[in-house]
C-alpha positions in Angstrom: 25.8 -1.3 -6.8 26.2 2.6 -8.0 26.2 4.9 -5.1 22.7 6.6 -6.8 20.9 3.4 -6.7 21.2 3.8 -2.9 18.5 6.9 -3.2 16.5 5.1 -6.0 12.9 5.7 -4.0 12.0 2.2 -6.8 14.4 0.1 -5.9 13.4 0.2 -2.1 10.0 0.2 -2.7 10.4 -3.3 -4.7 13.4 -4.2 -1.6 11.2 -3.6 1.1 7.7 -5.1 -0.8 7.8 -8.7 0.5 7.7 -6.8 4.3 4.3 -4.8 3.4 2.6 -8.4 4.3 0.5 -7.4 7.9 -0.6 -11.1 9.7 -3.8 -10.8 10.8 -2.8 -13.1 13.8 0.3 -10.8 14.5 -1.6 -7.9 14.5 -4.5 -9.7 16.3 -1.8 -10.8 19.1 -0.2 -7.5 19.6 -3.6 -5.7 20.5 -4.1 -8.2 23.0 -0.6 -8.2 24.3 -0.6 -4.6 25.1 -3.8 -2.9 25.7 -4.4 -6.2 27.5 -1.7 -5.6 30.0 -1.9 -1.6 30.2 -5.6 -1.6 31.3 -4.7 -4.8 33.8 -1.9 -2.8 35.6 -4.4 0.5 35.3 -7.0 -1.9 37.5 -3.4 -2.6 39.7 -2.3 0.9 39.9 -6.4 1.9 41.3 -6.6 -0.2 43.7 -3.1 -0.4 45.0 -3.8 3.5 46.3 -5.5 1.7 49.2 -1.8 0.5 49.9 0.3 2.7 48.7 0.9 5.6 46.4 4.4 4.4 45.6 3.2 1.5 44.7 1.0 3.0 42.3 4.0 4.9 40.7 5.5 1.3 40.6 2.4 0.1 38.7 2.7 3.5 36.2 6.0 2.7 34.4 4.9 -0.5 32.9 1.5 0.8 32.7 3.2 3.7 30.2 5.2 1.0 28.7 2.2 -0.5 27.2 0.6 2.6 26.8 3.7 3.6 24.3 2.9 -0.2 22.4 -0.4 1.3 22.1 0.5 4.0 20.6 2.6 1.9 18.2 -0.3 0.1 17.3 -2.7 3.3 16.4 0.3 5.2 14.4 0.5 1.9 12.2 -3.5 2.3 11.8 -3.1 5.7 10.7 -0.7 4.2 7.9 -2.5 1.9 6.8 0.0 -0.8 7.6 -1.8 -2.7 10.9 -3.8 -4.6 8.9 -4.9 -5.4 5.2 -8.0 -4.1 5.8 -8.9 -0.4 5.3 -11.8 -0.8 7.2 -10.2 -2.4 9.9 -6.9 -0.3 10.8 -9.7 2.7 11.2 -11.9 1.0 13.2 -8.4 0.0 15.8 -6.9 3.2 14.9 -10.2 5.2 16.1 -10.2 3.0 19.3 -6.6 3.0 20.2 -6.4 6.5 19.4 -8.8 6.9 22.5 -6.8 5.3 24.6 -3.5 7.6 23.4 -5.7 11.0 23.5 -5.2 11.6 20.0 -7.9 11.5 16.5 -7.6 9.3 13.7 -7.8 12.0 11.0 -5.6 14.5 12.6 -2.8 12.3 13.4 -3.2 10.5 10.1 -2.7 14.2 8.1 0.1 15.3 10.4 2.2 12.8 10.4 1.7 11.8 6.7 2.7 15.1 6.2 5.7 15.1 8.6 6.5 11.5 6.3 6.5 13.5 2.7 8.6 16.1 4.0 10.7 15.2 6.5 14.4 17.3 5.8 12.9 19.6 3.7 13.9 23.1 4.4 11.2 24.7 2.7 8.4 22.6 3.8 8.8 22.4 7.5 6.4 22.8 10.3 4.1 19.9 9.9 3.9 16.9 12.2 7.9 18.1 13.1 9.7 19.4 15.9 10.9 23.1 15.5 14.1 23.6 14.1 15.6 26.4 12.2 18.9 27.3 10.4 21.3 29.2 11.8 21.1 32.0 9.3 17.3 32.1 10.3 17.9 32.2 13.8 20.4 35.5 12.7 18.0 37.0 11.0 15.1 36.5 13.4 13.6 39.1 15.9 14.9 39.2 19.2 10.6 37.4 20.3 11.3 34.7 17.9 15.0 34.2 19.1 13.7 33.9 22.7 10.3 31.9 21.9 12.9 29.3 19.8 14.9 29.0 23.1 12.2 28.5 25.3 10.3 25.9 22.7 13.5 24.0 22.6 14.9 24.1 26.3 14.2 20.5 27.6 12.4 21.2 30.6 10.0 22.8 28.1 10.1 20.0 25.2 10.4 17.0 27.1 8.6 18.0 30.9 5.9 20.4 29.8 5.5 20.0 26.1 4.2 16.5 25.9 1.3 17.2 28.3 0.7 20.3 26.1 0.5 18.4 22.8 -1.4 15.7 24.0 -4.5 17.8 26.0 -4.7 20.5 24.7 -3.3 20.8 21.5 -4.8 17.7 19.8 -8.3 18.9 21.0 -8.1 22.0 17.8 -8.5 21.7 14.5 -6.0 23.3 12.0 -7.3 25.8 9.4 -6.7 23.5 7.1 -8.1 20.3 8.3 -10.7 19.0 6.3 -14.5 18.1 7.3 -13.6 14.8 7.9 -10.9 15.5 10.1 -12.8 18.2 12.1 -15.6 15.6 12.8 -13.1 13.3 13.9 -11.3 15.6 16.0 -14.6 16.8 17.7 -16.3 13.4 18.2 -13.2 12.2 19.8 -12.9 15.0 22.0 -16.6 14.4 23.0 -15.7 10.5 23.5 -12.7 11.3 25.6 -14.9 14.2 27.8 -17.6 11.0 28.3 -14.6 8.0 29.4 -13.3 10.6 31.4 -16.4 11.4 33.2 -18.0 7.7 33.6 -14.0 7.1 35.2 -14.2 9.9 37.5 -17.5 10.1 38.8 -17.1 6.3 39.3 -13.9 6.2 41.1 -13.5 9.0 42.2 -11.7 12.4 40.8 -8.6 12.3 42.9 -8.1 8.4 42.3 -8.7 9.3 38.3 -6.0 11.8 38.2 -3.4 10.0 40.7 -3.5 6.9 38.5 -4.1 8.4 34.9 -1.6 11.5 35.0 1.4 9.2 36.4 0.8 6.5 33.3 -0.3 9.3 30.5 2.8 11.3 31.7 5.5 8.7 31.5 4.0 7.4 28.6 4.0 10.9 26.5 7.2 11.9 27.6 8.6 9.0 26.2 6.9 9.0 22.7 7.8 12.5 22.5 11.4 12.0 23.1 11.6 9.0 20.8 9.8 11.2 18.2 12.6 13.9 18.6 15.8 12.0 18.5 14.7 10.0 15.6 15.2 12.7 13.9 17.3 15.4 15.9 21.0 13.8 15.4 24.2 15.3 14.6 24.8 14.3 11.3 20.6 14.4 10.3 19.3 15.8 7.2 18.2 18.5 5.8 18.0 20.3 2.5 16.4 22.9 0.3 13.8 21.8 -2.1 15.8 21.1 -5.1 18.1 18.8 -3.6 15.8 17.2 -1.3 15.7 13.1 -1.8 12.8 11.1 -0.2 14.9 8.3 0.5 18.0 10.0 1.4 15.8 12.0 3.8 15.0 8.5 5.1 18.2 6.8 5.1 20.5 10.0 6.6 17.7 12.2 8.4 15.8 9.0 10.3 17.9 7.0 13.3 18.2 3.4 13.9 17.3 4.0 17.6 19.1 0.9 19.0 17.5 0.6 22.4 17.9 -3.4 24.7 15.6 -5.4 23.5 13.0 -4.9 26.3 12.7 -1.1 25.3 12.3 -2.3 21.6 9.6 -4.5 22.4 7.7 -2.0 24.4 8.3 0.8 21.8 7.0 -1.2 18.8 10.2 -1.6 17.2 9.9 2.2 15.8 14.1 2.3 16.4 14.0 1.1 13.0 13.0 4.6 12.1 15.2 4.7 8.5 13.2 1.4 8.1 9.4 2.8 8.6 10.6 6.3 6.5 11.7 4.2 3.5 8.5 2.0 3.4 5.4 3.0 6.5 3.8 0.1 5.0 5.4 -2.3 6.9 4.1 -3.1 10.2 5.8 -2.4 13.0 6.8 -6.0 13.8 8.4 -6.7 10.5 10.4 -3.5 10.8 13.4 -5.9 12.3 13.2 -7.9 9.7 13.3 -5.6 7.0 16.1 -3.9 8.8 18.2 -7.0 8.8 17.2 -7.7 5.2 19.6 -5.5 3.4 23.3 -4.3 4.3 22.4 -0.5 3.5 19.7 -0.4 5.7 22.4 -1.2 9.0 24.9 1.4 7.7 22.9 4.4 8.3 22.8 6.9 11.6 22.8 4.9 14.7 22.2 6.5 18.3 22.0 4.3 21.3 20.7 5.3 25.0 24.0 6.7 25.9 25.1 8.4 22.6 21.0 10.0 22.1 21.5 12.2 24.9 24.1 14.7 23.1 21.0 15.2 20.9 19.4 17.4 24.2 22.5 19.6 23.1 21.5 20.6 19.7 19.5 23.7 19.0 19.7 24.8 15.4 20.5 23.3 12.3 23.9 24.5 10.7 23.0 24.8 6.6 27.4 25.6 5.4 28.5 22.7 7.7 25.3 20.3 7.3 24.9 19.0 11.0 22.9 20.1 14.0 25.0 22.5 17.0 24.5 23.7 20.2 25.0 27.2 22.1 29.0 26.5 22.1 29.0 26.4 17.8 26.6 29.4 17.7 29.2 31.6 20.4 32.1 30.5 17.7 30.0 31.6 14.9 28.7 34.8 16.5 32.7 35.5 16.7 33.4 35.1 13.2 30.5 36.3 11.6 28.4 39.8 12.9 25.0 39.0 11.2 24.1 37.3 14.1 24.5 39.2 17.7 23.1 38.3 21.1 
């Protein structure tokens, strides 16, 4: 097979077709299997506060774990690929998207975006995490330079950011969000204001926040960094707009994440990131399968626990060379070239 039939967006699509097949009783089994379990060991975590708060913490990490499937669950919804039904991945995408803090229509736009544009120079900023070039970063003001810094230091990213994202960013509507959207957006704000009151007026405010903040926290921290090193690896992608492929974009600028199989299960398979950018179609739980249906598909980026954390090192994207750096690269370049300084 020709090198150029590798990026041929038709071939995959007819490759990875038999996999766009959602089971109702998967689908069915999978709700159960983790929302069950994460509002079970939310029940735990309340009323082991009359024991202990460590063991509450104890209760939060597998709490988050299923919180993180959840999540799984509602970003398939917004793509359509939980179910065969329309009808049915919004109704679960709605209701899971309670439980994750986020609407339907506004992660649904985002991310589709962030899916028909991933490694595109020109149309970042969408559903991505903020990266720029280092000439950008050279000709940027000094404000930018530092606010870049700041945005991608990983106390900020990974500590603060999700938090941010989460309650307080998710709760706005774009400028160019639709009506639909901004309905959404607003009724599920309103939805979330009520669950949170009923909770907290019931239980108790302090008992609210010492079990919800532990779980919602370890559980957004981890999406977040799954999110970012899917996508932040040395050799990644990214090009200008008239060499941009869609599925080299997938296939070079999209990890296979390959976490033990008990973080795989708990993070819906989405490791197979190259996988779910060549086809979001398939459902989460087929993602393996398709994976392992094609030779291609297992020679492509591959980070594991150990080797993901250089990504914490990169800062900008290096446009001449074609891979990320980090602040030792940029001192080297500064050296050799004067249009950047400080």
């Amino acid at each position: 097979m020709s090198k150029n039939s590798n990026y041929d967006i038709r071939e995959w699509k007819k490759k990875l077709a038999p996999f766009e097949k959602p089971r109702v009783s998967a689908s069915t089994w999978q709700l159960v299997n983790s929302v069950g379990p994460f509002l079970l060991l939310w029940v735990l975590a309340y009323l082991s506060l009359e024991i202990s708060f460590w063991l509450t913490l104890l209760c939060a990490v597998p709490a988050a774990g299923f919180l993180v499937r959840t999540f799984i669950i509602f970003h398939d919804c917004t793509h359509y690929s939980f179910f065969k039904s329309r009808k049915a991945n919004e109704i679960v995408g709605i209701i899971t998207g309670l439980f994750t803090f986020c609407a339907f229509e506004q992660w649904k736009r985002t991310h589709t975006t962030h899916h028909a544009s991933n490694g595109n120079l020109e149309k970042r900023g969408v559903g991505d995490v903020w990266t720029m070039t280092l000439q950008e970063y050279a000709d940027a003001t000094p404000f930018k330079r530092i606010a870049y810094r700041i945005y991608r230091n990983p106390i900020v990213m990974f500590l603060i950011g999700p938090l941010y994202i989460f309650l307080i960013d998710y709760r706005f509507n774009a400028k160019t969000a639709s009506p639909k959207e901004k309905r959404h957006v607003w009724l599920t704000n309103v939805a979330l204001v009520t669950i949170v009151c009923i909770v907290g007026f019931t239980i108790g405010w302090k008992e609210y926040i010492l079990v919800q903040l532990p779980i919602f926290y370890v559980a957004t921290f981890s999406g977040v960094w799954l999110f970012y090193v899917q996508h932040q690896f040395e050799d990644g992608y990214f090009e200008h707009n008239e060499n941009w492929n869609f599925v080299e974009a997938a296939l070079k600028g999209s990890s296979y994440y390959k976490l033990p199989k008990i973080l795989q299960w708990f993070s819906g398979n989405i490791g197979y990131h190259h996988v779910h950018h060549l086809n979001s179609r398939v459902p989460n739980y087929l993602l393996e399968q398709a994976h392992n249906s094609d030779e291609r598909l297992q020679d492509v980026p591959t980070l594991t626990l150990l080797t993901s954390l250089k990504s914490l090192t990169f800062k900008l994207w290096d446009d001449r060379a074609k891979k990320f750096i980090g602040n030792k690269d940029i001192r080297e370049f500064i050296k050799q070239d004067k249009t950047i300084s400080g």
